[in-house]
N, C-alpha and C positions, 0 to 999 in steps of 0.2 A: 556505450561507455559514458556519453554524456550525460545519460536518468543516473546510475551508478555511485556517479562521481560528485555528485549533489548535497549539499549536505542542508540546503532550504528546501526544502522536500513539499514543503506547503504553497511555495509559488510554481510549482509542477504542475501541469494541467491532469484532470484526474485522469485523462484520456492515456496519460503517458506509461499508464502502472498497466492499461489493458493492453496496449500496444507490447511493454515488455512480457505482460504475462503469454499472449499471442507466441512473442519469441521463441517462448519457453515451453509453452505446448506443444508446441509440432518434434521438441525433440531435437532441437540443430546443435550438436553438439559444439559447433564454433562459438555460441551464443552464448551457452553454458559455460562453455571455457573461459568466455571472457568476464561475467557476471563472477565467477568464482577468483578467475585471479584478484582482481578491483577486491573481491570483498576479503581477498586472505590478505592484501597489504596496505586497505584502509577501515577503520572499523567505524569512520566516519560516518558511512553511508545507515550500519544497522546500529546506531545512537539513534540517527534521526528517525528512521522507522519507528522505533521504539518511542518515541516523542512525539508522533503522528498518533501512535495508536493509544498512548497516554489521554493525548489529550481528546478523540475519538470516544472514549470512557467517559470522560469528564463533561463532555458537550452527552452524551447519552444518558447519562445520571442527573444531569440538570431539566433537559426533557423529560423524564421520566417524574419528575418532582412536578411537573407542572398538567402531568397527562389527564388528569382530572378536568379541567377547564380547556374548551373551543379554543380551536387553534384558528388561526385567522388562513386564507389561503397561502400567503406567502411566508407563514410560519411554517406549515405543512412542509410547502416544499423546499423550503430552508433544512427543514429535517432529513426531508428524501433526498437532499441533495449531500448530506452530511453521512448519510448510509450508503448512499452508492460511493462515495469517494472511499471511505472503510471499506468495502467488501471489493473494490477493484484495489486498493492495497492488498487485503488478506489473499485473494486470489493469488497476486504477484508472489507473496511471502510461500503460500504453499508450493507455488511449483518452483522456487527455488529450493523447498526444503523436501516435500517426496522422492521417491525413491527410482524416480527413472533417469539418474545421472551420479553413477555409483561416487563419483569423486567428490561431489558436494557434501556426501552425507558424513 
């Protein structure tokens, strides 16, 4: 409840979106239940998503502007670290939003 109820979502470790998405995977219907009540009575939580992945765009368009010219090593993995944090979001987003928890959908 405490990832959920978050709404600086950026000082979350990225660890915390694979851990909920974990939750999510196995299917615990308690987990689910509780991810959906939080999200039906604060819309809090899916602002700041939406803010993460805003600006995940914005940081990826700017990289891309520059993909031309040697990236230094720790620009590299500035980058690689800027995509794993996005796709352990998207992952999270997906398995709250597919279809093996009929009351979410």
């Amino acid at each position: 409840k405490a990832i959920i109820c978050r709404t600086d979502l950026e000082a979350l470790h990225p660890e915390t979106f694979s851990f909920a998405a974990m939750l999510l995977e196995r299917g615990n219907i308690e987990v689910q239940t509780l991810f959906r009540g939080v999200l039906e009575k604060d819309e809090r939580f899916v602002h700041a998503i939406k803010g993460l992945i805003h600006k995940a765009i914005d940081e990826a368009r700017s990289d891309l502007m520059y993909i031309k010219r040697k990236y230094t090593r720790r620009e590299q993995a500035s980058i690689k670290d800027k995509r794993n944090k996005l796709s352990k979001l998207l992952r999270f987003i997906q398995l709250l939003c597919e279809g093996h928890f009929t009351p979410m959908q």
